[in-house]
N, C-alpha and C positions, 0 to 999 in steps of 0.2 A: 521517750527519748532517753531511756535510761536502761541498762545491760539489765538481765536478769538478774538468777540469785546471788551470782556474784558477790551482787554490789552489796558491800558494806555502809551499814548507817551511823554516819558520825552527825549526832544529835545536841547541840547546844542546849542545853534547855533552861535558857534567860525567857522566863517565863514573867507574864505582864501581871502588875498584882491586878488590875480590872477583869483580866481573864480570867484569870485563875478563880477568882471570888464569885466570879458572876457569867461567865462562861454559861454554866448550866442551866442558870434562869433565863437567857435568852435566846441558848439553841431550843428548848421546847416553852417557849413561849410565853413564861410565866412570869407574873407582874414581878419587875424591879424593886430588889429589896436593899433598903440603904446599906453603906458600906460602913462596916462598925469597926472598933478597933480592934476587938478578937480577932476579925478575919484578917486584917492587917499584919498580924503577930505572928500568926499559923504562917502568911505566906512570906512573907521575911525570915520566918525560919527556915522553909525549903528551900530558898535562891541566895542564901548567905546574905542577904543584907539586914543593915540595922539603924533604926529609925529613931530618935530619942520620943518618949511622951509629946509634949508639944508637937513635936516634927507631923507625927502622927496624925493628932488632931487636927491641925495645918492642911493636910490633905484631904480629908475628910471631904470638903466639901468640893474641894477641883474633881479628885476621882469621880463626884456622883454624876458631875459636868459631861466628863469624858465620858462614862455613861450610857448617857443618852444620846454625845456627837457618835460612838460607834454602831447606836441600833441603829442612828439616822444616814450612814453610811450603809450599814448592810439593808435597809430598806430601799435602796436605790437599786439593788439585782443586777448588778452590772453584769454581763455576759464576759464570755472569756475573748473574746477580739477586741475590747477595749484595754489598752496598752498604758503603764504608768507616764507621768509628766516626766521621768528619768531616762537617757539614755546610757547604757553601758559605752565606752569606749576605751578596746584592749590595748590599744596604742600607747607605749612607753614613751619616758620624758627621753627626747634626743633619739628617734627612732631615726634610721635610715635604709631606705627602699634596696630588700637585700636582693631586689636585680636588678642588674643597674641597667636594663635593658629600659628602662622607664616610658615604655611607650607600653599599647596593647597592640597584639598579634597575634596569629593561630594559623601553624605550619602542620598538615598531619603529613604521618609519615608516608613516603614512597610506594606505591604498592609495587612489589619485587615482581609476581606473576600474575596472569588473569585473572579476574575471579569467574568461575562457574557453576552454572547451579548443578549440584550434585544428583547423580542418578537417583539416589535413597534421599528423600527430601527429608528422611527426620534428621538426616545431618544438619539441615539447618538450624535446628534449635539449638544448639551449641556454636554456630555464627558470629561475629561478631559485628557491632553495628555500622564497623566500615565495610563489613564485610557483606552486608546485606544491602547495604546502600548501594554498594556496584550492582548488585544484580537489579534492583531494581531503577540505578540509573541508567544501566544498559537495557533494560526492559526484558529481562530475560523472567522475569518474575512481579506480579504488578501487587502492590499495597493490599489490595483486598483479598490477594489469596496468603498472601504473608499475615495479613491481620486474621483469616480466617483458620489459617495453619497454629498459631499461636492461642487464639482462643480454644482449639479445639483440643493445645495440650493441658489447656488450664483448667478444662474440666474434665480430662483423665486424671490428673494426678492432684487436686482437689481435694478428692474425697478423701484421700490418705494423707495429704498434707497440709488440709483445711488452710490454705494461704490466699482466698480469696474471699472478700466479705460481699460486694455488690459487683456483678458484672456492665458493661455497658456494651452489648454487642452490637443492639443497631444502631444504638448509637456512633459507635465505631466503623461499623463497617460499610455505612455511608459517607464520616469524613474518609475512608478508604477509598472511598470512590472519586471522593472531588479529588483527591490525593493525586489518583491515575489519572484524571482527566487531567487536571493542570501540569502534571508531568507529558503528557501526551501532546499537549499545546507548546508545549517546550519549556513550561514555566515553574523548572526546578530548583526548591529553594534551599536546596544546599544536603547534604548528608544523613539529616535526621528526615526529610519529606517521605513519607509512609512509612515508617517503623511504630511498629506498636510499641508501645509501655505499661505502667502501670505504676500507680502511686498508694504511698503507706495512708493509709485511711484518717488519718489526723489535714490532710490539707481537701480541702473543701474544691469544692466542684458546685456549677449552680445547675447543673440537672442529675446530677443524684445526692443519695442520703450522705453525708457523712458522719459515721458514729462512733468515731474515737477510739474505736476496740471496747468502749464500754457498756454494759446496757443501759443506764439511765439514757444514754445518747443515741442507741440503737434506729429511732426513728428521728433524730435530727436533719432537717433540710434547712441547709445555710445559705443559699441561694444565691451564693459569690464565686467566682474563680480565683482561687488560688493562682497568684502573680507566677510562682514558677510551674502549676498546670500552663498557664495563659502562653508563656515565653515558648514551651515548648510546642504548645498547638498553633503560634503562629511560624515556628520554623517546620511545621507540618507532621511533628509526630501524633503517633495515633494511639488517644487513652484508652483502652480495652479491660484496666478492673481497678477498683479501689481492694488495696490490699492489706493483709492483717496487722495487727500492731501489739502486743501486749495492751491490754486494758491504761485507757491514759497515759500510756507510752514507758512502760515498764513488763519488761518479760515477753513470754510468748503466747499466755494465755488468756485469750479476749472471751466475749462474750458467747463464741461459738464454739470453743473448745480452745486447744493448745497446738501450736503451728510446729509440725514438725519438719526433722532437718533431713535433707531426702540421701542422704548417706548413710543415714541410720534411723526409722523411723521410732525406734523406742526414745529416740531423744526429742526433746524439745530445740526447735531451731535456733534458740535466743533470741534475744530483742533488745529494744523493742522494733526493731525495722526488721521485725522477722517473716510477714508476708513477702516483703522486696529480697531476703536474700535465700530466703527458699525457692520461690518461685524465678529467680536469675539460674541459682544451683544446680535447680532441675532442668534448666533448657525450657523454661517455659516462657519465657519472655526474654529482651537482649540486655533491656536496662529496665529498673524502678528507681524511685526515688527514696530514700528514706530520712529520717528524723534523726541527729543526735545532740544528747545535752548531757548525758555522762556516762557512754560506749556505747551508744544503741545502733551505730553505723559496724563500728568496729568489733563490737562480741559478735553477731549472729555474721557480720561478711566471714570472722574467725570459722565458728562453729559450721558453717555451709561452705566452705571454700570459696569464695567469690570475693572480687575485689570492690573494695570501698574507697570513695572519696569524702574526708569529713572536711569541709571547708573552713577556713577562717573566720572568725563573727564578726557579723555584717558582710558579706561578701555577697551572701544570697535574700533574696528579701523574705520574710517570713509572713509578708502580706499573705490570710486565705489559710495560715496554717494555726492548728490549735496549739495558746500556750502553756508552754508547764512552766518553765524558767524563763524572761523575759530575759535575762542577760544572759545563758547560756544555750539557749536554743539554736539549732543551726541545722543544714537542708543539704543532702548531696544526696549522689546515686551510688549506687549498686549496680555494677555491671561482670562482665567477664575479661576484660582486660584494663589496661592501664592507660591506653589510648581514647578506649571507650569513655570510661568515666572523663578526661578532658574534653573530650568533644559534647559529653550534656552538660557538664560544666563551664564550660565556654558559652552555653547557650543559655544558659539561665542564670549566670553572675551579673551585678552591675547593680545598680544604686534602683532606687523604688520610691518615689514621693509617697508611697504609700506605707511606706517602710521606713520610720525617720530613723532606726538606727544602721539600717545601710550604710556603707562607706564608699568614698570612690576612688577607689586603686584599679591601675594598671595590670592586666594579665596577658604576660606573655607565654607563648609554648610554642616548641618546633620538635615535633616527633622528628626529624631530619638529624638530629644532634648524633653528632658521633655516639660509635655503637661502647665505649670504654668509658671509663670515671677519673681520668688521669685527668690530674689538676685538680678532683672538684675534694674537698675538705667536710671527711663527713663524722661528726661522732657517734660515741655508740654509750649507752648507758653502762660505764663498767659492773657496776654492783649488780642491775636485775638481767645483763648475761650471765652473770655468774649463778645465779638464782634457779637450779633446774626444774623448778615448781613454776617460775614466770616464764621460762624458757624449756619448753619440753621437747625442740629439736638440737641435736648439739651445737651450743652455741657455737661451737668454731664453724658450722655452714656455712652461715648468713657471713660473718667476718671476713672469713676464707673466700667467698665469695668474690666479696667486697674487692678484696687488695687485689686478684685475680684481673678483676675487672682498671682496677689502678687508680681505687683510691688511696688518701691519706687517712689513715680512720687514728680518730682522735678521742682517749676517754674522756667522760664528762660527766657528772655528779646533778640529782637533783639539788633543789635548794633547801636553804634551812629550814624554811617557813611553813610552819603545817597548813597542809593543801587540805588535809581531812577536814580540820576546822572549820576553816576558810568558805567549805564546801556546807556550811551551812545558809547559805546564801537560795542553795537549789531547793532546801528545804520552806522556806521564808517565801519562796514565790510560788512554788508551785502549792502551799496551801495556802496563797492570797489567790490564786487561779483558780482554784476549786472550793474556795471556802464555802459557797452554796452545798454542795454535795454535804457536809457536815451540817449547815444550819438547819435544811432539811431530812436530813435523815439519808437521800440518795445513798449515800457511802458503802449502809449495808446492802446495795443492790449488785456489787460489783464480786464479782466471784473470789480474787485473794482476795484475804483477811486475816492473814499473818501479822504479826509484828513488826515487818520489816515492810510491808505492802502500804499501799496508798493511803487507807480507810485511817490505819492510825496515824502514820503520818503526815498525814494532813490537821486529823487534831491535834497533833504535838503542836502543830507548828502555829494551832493560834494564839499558843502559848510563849511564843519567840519574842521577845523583847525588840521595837524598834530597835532601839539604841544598840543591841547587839547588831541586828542585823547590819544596820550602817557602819559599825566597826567593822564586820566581817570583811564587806567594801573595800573597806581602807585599806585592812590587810593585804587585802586581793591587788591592791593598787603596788603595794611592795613584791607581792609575788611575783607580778608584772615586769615590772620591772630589775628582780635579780634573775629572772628568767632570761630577759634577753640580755643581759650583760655576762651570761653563762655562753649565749649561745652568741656573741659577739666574734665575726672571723670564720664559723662555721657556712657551708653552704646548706645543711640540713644535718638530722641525727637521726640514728636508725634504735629503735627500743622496743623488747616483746609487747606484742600486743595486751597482755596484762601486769601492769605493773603500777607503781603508784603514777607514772607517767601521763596516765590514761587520764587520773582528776585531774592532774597538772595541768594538761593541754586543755581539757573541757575548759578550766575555770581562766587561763592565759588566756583563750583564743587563738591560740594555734593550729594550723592547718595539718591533718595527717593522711596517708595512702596505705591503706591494710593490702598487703596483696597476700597469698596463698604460696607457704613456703613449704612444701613437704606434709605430711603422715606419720603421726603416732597410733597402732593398731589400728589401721585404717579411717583413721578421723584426719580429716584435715585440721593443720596449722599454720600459723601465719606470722605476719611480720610487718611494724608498722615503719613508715619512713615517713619524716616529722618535720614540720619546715619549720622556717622563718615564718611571722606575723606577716599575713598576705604575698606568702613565697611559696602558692600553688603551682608556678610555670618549672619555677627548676625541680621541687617537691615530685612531681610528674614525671618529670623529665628521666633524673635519676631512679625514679621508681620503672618506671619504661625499660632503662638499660638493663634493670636488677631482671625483670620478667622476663625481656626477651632474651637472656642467658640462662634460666632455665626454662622446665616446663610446667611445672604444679600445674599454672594456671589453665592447661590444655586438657587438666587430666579432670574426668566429671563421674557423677553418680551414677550405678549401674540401674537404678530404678528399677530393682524386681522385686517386688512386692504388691 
């Protein structure tokens, strides 16, 4: 759930004196040796702290305590779907519901002309999922040749874009079948009933493997459905692949090679939801779902041209999915337009007893909304438009755009509060998630092993002092909080997709919309538009009007290669 190499490592290293000292003798196994005051001396000098003689002695004998309560911890092997007794919650002191539409609704929009199934049926791969839903609620096209069309582009462009780990064809193409049938009886369950999909290989399925993008986990069977698989196959869509992910949700490159982006295949697609937006990219599927916990929605929708929804936390239940960050984890799709992604997200939002840090807000949406932005109050990150390194289409587009369309565009300033810091919070969880992989050894099985990759940090981070950790928290609790009283009177704010923006929102919980703005030497570029804390409806909304004004989003990969 985290961007490729992008991502910068801001490392706290409030390292624990019990770790530090003894660390080594109990990842390889080796009898516990008492805690002496040398080693206390040495590790007080690397973490600036300072101990008087006595103090020292003093602790001698608690540390040896702690000890043995932390082998007696990691002898418990707890799996990574067991969740801490904490729940995050990004909700500000004195928050108010920034639509005051305060109910839940969902308008799509009008369709202006017929839909038809096109002479050249490879035009449907580039479809959209309302757009596929007429044809098959008109019955011009039934589920299983739709399911069977889609599979069959996903092992042409496969081999070159390695974006799929397990397939599920019969499986699929027999709920394809109840699919027709029940649509045949009359018994149409709304917009998504036979559209295939495909999901980033971190959310579990109980008849196939899911293996994290990793090889230690390569033949993992979890034997669960994932809550937003489940939502979706009871509104009738149809799973047809588990797809790539960077290795434990970081980058593009898993255990079967590196997922490439089908505009450019010497590049890597990014990630880590880089199966889901290659395979949207390429017209190989209409929607996947993907992971993000610090740009893994929004770098690879970036780098593929595809539109991404990254939800609010807690919006979506993360019940079924594997975790890296417990309190930044979060679950949206990738699709090809901006109506699409509301209509999967409309289907798989809402509260989860299985998911106690769910939350239950209200979503409203009406594709219907006037086609202009006059009235809505939107700002814009002054400094990183200015920035043509975070912004590498003229920033006066997107702006120009904007007032065109008739908004109010309003500058506005990150906060003061270092977000980088703060962001060691992702670091603290996601090596208490995988701290197995280090006690074992697994680490080295995993292909990076960079300095900036998993393997070490995950060891840095057994070195993470509680007590920092939990400050970090608290910080994160003011960041919270000057965040929305920045964005106080606003209806949303529009900011490049890379900017420090991107920690911002991950560690806030704020909801963002990447859509595809234009081409730098034929790569696509994009553009995010940033709500309010559980302000997906208007977030949408106004991202709708932005797309359907121009076209980026229309324009797709030549795939010849």
């Amino acid at each position: 759930m985290v961007k490729n190499n992008t991502r910068k490592r801001f490392i706290l290293f409030g390292i624990s004196l019990f770790s530090f000292v003894f660390g080594a003798f109990v990842w390889n196994k080796v009898e516990q040796l008492p805690i002496t005051i040398d080693m206390l001396n040495q590790a007080q000098k690397l973490f600036g702290l300072e101990f008087t003689q006595p103090q020292k002695e003093q602790m001698l004998t608690t540390l040896d305590k702690q000890a043995k309560i932390y082998q007696e911890l990691r002898n418990l092997k707890l799996p990574n779907s067991v969740v801490p007794a904490l729940n995050f919650n990004p909700i500000p002191v004195g928050f108010v519901d920034p639509d005051m539409r305060k109910y839940s609704s969902f308008k799509l929009s009008k369709l202006t002309t017929p839909v038809k199934l096109p002479a050249d049926k490879a035009e449907l791969a580039f479809y959209t999922i309302r757009e596929l839903a007429e044809l098959i609620r008109t019955k011009q096209i039934t589920s299983v040749e739709l399911t069977r069309f889609f599979l069959d582009r996903l092992k042409k462009y496969n081999a070159k874009l390695l974006f799929v780990v397990n397939f599920r064809e019969e499986l699929a193409l027999n709920e394809a079948a109840r699919a027709d049938a029940e649509i045949k009886a009359g018994k149409y369950r709304g917009v998504l009933h036979g559209i295939p999909f495909g999901v980033k290989d971190l959310l579990s399925t109980s008849d196939t493997k899911t293996t994290f993008g990793a090889a230690p986990y390569r033949d993992q069977e979890l034997k669960v459905d994932a809550t937003v698989v489940k939502r979706l196959q009871d509104a009738g869509a149809i799973l047809i692949a588990k797809l790539t992910l960077g290795e434990l949700a970081m980058g593009e490159t898993w255990f079967g090679g590196m997922t490439r982006n089908p505009w450019n295949i010497t590049q890597g697609s990014s990630g880590s939801s880089a199966g889901p937006a290659s395979s949207v990219s390429a017209g190989c599927l209409p929607f996947a779902i993907g992971s993000e916990t610090l740009g893994s929605i929004v770098s690879p929708s970036d780098r593929c041209g595809v539109t991404g929804l990254r939800p609010s936390f807690g919006r979506v239940s993360k019940y079924g999915a594997m975790a890296l960050s417990w309190s930044m984890d979060k679950l949206g799709p990738i699709t090809h337009s901006v109506e699409d992604a509301a209509i999967v997200f409309n289907t798989i939002q809402g509260t989860d007893p299985k998911d106690l840090s769910t939350i239950n807000w209200s979503f409203a949406y009406d594709g219907n909304v006037k086609k202009d932005l006059k009235g809505w109050k939107i700002g814009y990150l002054k400094t990183s438009f200015s920035n043509k390194y975070l912004n590498p289409v003229n920033d006066s587009v997107t702006l120009v755009k904007l007032k065109e369309l008739g908004a109010t565009l309003i500058p506005i300033e990150l906060p003061s509060l270092p977000a980088s810091a703060i962001g060691l919070v992702l670091d603290a969880e996601a090596g208490a998630a995988f701290q197995d992989l280090i006690l074992d050894n697994r680490a080295d099985m995993l292909a990076q092993q960079g300095k900036d990759s998993w393997p070490n940090v995950f060891r840095c981070a057994q070195f993470i002092l509680a007590v920092e950790y939990i400050n970090a928290q608290r910080a994160r609790t003011l960041l919270i909080q000057q965040w929305y009283e920045k964005l106080k009177g606003l209806d949303l704010y529009v900011a490049p997709s890379f900017s420090s923006n991107l920690r911002l929102t991950n560690l806030t919980g704020n909801p963002c919309v990447v859509v595809p703005n234009g081409f730098k030497n034929g790569q696509p570029t994009s553009i995010t538009f940033n709500g309010q804390l559980f302000g997906e409806g208007k977030t949408l909304e106004a991202a709708k009007i932005y797309q359907d004004a121009t076209d980026f989003h229309k324009k797709h990969p030549s795939l010849n290669f």
